[in-house]
TIVO-2410 file (N, C-alpha, C; in nm, 3 decimals):
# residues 135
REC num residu      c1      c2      c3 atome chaine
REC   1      X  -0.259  -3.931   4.324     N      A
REC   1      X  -0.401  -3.910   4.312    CA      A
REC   1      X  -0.446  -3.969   4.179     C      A
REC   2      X  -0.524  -4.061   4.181     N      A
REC   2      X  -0.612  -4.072   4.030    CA      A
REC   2      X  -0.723  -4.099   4.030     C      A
REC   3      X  -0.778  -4.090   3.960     N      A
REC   3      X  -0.953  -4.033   3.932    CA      A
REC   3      X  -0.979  -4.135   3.773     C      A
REC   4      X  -1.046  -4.202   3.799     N      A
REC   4      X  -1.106  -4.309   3.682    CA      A
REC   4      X  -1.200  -4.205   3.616     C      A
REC   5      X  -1.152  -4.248   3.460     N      A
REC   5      X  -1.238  -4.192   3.337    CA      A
REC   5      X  -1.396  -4.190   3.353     C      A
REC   6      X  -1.429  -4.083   3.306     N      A
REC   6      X  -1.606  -4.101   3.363    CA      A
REC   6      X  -1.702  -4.091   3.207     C      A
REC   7      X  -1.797  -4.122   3.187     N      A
REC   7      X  -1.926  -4.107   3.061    CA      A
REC   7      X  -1.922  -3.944   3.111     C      A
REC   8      X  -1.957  -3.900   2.992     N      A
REC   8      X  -1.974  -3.759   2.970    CA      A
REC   8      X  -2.013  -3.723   2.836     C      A
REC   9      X  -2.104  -3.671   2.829     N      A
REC   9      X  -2.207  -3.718   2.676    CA      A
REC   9      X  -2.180  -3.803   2.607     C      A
REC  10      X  -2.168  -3.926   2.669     N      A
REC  10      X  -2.211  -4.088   2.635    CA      A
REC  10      X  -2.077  -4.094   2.571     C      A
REC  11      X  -1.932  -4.007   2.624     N      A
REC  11      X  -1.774  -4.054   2.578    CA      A
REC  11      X  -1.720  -4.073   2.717     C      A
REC  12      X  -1.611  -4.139   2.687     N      A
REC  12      X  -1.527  -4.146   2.829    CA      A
REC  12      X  -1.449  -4.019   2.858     C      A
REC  13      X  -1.374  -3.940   2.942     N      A
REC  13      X  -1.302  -3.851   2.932    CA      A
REC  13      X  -1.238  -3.914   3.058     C      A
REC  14      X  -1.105  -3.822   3.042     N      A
REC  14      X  -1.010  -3.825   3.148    CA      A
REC  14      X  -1.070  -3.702   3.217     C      A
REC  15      X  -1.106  -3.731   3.359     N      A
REC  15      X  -1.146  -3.601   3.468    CA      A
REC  15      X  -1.050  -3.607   3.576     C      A
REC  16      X  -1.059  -3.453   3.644     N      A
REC  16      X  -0.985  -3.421   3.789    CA      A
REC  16      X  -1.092  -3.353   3.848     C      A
REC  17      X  -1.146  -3.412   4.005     N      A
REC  17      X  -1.265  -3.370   4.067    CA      A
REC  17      X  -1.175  -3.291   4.192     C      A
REC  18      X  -1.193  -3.149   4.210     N      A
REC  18      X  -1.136  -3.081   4.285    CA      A
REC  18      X  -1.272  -2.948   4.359     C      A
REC  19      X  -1.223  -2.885   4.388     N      A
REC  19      X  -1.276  -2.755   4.484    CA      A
REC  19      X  -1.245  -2.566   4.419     C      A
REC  20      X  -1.350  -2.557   4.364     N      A
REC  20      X  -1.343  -2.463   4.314    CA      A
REC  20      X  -1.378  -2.323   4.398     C      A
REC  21      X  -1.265  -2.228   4.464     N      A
REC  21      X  -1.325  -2.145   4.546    CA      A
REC  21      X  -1.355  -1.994   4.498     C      A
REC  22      X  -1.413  -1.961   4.553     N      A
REC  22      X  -1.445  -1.785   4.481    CA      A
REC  22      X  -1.465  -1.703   4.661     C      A
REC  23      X  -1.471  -1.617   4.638     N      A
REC  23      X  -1.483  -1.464   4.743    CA      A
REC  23      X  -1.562  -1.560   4.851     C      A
REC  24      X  -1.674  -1.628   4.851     N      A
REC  24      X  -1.764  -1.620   5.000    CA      A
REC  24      X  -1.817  -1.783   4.939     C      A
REC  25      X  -1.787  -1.874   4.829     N      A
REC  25      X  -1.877  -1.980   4.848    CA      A
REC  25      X  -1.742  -2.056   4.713     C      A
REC  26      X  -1.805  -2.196   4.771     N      A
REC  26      X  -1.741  -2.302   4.696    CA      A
REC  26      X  -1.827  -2.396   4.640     C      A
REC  27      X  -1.738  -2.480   4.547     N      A
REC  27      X  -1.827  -2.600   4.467    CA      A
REC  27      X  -1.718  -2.718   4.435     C      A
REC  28      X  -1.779  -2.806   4.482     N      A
REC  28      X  -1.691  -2.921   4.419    CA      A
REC  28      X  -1.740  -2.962   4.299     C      A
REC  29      X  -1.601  -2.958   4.220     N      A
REC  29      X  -1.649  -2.982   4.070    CA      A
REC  29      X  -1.617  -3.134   4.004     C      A
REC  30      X  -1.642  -3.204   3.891     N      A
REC  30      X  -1.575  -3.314   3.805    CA      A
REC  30      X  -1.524  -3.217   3.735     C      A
REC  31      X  -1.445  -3.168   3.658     N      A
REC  31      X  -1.390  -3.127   3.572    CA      A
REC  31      X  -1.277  -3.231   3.476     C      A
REC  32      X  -1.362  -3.215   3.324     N      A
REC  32      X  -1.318  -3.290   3.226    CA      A
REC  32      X  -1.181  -3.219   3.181     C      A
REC  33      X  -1.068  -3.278   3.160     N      A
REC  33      X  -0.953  -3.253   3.100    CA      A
REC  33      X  -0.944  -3.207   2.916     C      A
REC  34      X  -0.925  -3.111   2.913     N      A
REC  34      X  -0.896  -3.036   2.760    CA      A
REC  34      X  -0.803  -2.962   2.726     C      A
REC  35      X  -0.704  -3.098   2.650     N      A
REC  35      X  -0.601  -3.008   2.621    CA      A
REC  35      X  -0.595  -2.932   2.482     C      A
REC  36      X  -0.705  -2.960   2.447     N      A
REC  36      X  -0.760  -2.810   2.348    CA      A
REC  36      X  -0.796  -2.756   2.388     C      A
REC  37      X  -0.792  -2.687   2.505     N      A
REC  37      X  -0.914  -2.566   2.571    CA      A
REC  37      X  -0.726  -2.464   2.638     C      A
REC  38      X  -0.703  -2.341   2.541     N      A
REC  38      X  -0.602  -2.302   2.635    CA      A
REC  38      X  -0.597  -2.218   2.755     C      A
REC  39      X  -0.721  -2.222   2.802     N      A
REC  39      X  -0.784  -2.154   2.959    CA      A
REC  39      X  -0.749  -2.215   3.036     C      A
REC  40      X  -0.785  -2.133   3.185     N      A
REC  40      X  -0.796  -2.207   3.292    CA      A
REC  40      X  -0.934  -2.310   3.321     C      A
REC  41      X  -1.009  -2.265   3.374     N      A
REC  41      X  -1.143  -2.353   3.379    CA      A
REC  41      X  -1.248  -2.244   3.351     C      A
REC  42      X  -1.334  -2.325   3.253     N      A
REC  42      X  -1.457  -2.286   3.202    CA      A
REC  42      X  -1.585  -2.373   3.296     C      A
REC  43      X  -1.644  -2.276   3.301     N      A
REC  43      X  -1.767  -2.323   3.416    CA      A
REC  43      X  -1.890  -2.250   3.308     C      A
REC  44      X  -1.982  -2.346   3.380     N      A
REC  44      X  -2.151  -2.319   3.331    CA      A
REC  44      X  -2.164  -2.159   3.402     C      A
REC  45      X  -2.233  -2.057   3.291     N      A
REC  45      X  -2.264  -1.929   3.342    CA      A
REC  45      X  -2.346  -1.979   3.484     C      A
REC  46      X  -2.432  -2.045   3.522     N      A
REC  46      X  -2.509  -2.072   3.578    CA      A
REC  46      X  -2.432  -2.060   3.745     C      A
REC  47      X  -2.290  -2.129   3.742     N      A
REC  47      X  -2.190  -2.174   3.834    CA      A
REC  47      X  -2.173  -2.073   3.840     C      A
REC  48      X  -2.092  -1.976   3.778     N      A
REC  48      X  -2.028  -1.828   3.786    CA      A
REC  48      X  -2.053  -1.769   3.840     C      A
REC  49      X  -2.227  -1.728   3.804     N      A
REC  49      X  -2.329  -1.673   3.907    CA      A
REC  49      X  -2.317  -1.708   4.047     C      A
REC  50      X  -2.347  -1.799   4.081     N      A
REC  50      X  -2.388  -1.867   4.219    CA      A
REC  50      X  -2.272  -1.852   4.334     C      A
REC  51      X  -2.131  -1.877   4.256     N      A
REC  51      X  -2.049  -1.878   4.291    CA      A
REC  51      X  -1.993  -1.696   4.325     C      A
REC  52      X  -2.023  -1.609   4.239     N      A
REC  52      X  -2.023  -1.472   4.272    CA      A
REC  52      X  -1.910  -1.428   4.259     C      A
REC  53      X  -1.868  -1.493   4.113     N      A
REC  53      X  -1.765  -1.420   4.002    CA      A
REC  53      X  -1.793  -1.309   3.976     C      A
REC  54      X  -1.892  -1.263   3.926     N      A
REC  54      X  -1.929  -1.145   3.881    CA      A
REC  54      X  -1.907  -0.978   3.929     C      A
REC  55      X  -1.873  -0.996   4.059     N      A
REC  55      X  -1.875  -0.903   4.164    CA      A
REC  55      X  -1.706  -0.907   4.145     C      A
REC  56      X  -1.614  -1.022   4.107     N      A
REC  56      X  -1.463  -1.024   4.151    CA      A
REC  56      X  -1.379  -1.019   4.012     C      A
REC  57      X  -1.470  -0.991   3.870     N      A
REC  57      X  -1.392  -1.035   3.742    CA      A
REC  57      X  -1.306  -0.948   3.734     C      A
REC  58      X  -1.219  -0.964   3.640     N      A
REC  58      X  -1.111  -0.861   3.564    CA      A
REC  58      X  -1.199  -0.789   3.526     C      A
REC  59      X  -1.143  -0.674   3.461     N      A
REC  59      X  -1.179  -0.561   3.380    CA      A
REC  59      X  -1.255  -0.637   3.252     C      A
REC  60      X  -1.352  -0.575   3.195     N      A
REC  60      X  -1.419  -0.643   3.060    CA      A
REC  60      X  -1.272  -0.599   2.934     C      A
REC  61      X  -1.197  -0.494   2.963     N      A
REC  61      X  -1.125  -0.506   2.873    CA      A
REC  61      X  -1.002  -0.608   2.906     C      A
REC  62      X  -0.967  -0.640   2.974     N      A
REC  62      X  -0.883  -0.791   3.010    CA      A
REC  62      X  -0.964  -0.965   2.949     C      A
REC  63      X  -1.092  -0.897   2.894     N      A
REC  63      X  -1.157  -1.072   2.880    CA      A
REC  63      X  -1.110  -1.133   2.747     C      A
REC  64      X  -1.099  -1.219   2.781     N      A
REC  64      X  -1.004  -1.283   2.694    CA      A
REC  64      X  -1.090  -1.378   2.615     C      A
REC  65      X  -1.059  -1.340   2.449     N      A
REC  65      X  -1.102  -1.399   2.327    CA      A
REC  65      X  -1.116  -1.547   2.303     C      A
REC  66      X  -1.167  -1.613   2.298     N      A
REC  66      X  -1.180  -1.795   2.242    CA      A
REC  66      X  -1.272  -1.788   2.077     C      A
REC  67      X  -1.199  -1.910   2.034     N      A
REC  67      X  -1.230  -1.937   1.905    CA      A
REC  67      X  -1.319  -2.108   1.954     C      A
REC  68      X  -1.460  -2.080   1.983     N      A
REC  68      X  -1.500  -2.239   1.980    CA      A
REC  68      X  -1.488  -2.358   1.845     C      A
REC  69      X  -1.487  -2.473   1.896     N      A
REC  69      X  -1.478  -2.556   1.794    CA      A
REC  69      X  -1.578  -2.505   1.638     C      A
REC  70      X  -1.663  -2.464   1.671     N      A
REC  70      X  -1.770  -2.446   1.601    CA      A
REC  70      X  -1.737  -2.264   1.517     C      A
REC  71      X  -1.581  -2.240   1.558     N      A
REC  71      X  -1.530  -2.102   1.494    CA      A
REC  71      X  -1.598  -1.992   1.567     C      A
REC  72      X  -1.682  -2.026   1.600     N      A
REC  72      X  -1.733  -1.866   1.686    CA      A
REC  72      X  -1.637  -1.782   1.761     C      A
REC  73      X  -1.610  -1.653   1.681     N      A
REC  73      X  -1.531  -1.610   1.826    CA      A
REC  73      X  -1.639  -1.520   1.920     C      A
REC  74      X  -1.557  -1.525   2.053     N      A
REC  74      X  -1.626  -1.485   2.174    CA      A
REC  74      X  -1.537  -1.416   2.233     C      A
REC  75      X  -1.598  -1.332   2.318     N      A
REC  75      X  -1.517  -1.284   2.445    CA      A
REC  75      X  -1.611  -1.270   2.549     C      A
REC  76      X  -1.486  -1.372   2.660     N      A
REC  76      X  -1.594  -1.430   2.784    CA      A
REC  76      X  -1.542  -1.359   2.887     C      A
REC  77      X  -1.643  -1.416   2.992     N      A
REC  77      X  -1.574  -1.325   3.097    CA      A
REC  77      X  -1.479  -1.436   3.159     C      A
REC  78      X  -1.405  -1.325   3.269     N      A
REC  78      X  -1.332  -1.409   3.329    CA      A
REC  78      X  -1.300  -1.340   3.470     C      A
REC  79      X  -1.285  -1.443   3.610     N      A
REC  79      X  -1.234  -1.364   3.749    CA      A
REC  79      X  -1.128  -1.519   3.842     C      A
REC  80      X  -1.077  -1.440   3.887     N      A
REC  80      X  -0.931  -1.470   3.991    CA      A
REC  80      X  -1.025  -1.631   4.065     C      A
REC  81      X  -0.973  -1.721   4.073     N      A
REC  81      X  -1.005  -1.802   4.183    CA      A
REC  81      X  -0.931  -1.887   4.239     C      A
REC  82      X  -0.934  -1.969   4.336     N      A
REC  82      X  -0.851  -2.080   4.367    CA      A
REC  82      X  -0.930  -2.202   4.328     C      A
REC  83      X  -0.860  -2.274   4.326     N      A
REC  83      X  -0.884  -2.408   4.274    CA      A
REC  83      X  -0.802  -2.522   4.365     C      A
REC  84      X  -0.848  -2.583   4.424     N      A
REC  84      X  -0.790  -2.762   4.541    CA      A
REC  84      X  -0.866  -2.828   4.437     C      A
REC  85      X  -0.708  -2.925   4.496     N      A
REC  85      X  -0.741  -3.075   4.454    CA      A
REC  85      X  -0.716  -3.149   4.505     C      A
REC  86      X  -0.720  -3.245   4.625     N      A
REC  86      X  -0.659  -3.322   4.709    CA      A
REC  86      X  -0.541  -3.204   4.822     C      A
REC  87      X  -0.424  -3.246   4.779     N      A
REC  87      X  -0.384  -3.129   4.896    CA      A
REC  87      X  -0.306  -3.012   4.770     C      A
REC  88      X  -0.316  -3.011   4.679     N      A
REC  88      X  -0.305  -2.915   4.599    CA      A
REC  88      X  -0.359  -2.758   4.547     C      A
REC  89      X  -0.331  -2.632   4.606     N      A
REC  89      X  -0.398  -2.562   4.587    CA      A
REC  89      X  -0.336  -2.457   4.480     C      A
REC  90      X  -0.417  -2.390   4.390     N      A
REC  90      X  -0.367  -2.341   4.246    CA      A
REC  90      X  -0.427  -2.200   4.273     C      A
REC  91      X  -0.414  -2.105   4.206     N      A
REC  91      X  -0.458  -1.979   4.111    CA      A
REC  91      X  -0.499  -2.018   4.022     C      A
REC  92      X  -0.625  -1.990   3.941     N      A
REC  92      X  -0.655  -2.016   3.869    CA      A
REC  92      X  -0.744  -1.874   3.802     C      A
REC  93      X  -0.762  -1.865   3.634     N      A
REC  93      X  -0.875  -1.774   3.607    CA      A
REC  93      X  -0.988  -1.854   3.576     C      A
REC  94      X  -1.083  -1.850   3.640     N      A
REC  94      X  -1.218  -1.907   3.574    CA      A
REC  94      X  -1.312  -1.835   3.520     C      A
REC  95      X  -1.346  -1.917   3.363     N      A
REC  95      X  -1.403  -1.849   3.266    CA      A
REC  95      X  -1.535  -1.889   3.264     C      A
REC  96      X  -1.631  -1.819   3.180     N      A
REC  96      X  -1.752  -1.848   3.173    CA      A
REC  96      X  -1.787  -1.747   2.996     C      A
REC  97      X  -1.910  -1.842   2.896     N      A
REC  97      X  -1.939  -1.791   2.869    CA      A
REC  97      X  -2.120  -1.801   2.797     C      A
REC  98      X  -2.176  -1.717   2.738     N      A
REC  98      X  -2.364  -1.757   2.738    CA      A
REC  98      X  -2.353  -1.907   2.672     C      A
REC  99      X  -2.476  -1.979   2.724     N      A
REC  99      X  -2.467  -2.118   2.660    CA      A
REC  99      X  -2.335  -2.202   2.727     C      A
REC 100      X  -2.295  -2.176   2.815     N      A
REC 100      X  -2.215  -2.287   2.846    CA      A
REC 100      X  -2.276  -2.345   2.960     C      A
REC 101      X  -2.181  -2.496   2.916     N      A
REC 101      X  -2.262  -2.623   2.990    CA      A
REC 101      X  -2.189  -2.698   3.071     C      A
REC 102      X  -2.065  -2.663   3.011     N      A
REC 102      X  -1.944  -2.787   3.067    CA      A
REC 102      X  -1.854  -2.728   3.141     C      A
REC 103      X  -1.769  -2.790   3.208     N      A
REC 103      X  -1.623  -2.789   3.325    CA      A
REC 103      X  -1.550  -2.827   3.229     C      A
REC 104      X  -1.472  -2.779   3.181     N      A
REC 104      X  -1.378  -2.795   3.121    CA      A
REC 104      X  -1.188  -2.743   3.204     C      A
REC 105      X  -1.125  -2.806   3.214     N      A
REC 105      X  -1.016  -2.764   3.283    CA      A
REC 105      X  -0.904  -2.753   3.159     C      A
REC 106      X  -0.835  -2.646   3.164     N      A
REC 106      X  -0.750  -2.633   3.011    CA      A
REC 106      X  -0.604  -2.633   3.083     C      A
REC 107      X  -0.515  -2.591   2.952     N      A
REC 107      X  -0.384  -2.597   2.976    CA      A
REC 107      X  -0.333  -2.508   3.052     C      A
REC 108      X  -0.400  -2.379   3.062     N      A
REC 108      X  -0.368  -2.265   3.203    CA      A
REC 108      X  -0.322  -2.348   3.331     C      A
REC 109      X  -0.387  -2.466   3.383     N      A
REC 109      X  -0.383  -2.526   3.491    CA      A
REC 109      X  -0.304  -2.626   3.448     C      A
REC 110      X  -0.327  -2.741   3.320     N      A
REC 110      X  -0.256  -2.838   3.331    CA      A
REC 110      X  -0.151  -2.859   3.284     C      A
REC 111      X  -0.061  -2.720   3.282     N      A
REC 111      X   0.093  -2.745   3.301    CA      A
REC 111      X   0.111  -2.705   3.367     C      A
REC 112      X   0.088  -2.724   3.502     N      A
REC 112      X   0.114  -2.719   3.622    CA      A
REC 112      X   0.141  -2.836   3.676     C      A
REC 113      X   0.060  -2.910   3.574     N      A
REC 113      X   0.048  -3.080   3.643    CA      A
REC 113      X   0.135  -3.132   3.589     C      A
REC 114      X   0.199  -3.228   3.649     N      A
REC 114      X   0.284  -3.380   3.631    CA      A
REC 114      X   0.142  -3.479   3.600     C      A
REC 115      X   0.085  -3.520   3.510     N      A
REC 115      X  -0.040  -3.608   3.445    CA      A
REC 115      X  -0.010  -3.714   3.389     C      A
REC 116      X  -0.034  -3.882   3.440     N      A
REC 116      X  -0.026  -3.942   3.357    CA      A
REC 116      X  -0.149  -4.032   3.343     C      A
REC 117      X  -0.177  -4.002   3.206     N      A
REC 117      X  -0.337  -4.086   3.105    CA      A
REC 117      X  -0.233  -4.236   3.078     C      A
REC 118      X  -0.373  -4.308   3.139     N      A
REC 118      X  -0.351  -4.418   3.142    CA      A
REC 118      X  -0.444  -4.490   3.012     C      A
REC 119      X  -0.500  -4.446   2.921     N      A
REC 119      X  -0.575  -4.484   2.823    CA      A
REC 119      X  -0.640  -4.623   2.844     C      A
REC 120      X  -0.546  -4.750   2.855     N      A
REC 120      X  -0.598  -4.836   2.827    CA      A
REC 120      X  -0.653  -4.935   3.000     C      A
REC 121      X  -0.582  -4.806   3.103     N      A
REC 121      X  -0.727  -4.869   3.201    CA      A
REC 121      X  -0.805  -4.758   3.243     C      A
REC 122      X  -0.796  -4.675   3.159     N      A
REC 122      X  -0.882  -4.554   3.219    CA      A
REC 122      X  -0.873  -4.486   3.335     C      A
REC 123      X  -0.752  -4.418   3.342     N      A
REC 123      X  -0.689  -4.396   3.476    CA      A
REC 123      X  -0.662  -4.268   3.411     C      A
REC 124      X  -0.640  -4.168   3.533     N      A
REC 124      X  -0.555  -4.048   3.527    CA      A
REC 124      X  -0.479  -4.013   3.666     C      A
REC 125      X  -0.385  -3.976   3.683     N      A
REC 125      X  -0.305  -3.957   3.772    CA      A
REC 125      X  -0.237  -3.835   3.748     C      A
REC 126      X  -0.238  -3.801   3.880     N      A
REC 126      X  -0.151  -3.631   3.931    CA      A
REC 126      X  -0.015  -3.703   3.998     C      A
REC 127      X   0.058  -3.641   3.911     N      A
REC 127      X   0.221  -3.748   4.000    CA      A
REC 127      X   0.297  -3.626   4.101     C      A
REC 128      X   0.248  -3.503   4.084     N      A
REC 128      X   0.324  -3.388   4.124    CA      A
REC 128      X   0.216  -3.382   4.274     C      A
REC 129      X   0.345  -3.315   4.385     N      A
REC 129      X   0.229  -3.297   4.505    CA      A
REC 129      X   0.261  -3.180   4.511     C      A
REC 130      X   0.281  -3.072   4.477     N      A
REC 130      X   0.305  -2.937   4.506    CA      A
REC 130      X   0.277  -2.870   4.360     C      A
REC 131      X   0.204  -2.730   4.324     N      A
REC 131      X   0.215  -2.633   4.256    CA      A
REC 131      X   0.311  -2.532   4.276     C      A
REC 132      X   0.322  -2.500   4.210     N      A
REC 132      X   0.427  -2.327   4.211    CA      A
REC 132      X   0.378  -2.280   4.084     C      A
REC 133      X   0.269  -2.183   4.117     N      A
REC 133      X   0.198  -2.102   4.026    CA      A
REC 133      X   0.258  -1.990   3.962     C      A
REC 134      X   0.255  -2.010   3.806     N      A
REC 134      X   0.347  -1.842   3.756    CA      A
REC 134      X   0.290  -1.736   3.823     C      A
REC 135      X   0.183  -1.737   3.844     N      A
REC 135      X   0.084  -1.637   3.844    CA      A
REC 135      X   0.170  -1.510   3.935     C      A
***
């Protein structure tokens, strides 16, 4: 599977465009690759909502702390989902928190992956066809 680098506030990023599922509704997402982000996937509050996380999260005392670039710490929420990608299907926690904007996919998920960044043609590739989730 590979998925060509896309503009994303006017930078290139390496993305994986997959299927984000929750309790009763889905979304196909771009999700930008961050291997500074040590979550699973961070979604726009906006998504969370719609999608009807809110009704399925962990406990508020299970939400788990982030330090943004900008030092802020937070504690966001977070609930159980699956996540496809081609014929790949994961566990995943998806996070959300106020003011967020971006898909971000972190290292929760992408050591799961076999990934190879192709930098200089702007390529990304999934070399693994199967998950086996710790979870």
């Amino acid at each position: 599977m590979k998925y060509d680098y896309e503009v994303i506030n006017e930078r290139l990023h390496p993305v994986i465009r997959g299927t984000l599922v929750g309790e009763s509704k889905s979304e196909d997402l771009t999700m930008t690759v961050d291997t500074g982000f040590d979550g699973g996937l961070l979604i726009p509050t906006r998504l969370y909502k719609k999608l009807g996380f809110r009704k399925y999260e962990h406990p508020a005392s299970e939400f788990p702390i982030l330090e943004t670039v900008a030092g802020m710490v937070l504690k966001i929420r977070s609930a159980p989902a699956k996540l496809c990608v081609e014929n790949l299907k994961m566990d995943v926690d998806v996070w959300t928190m106020p003011d967020c904007n971006e898909i971000l996919l972190g290292l929760e998920v992408l050591d799961e992956l076999l990934l190879k960044l192709n930098g200089p043609e702007m390529v990304l590739e999934i070399l693994n066809l199967k998950v086996n989730n710790r979870k």
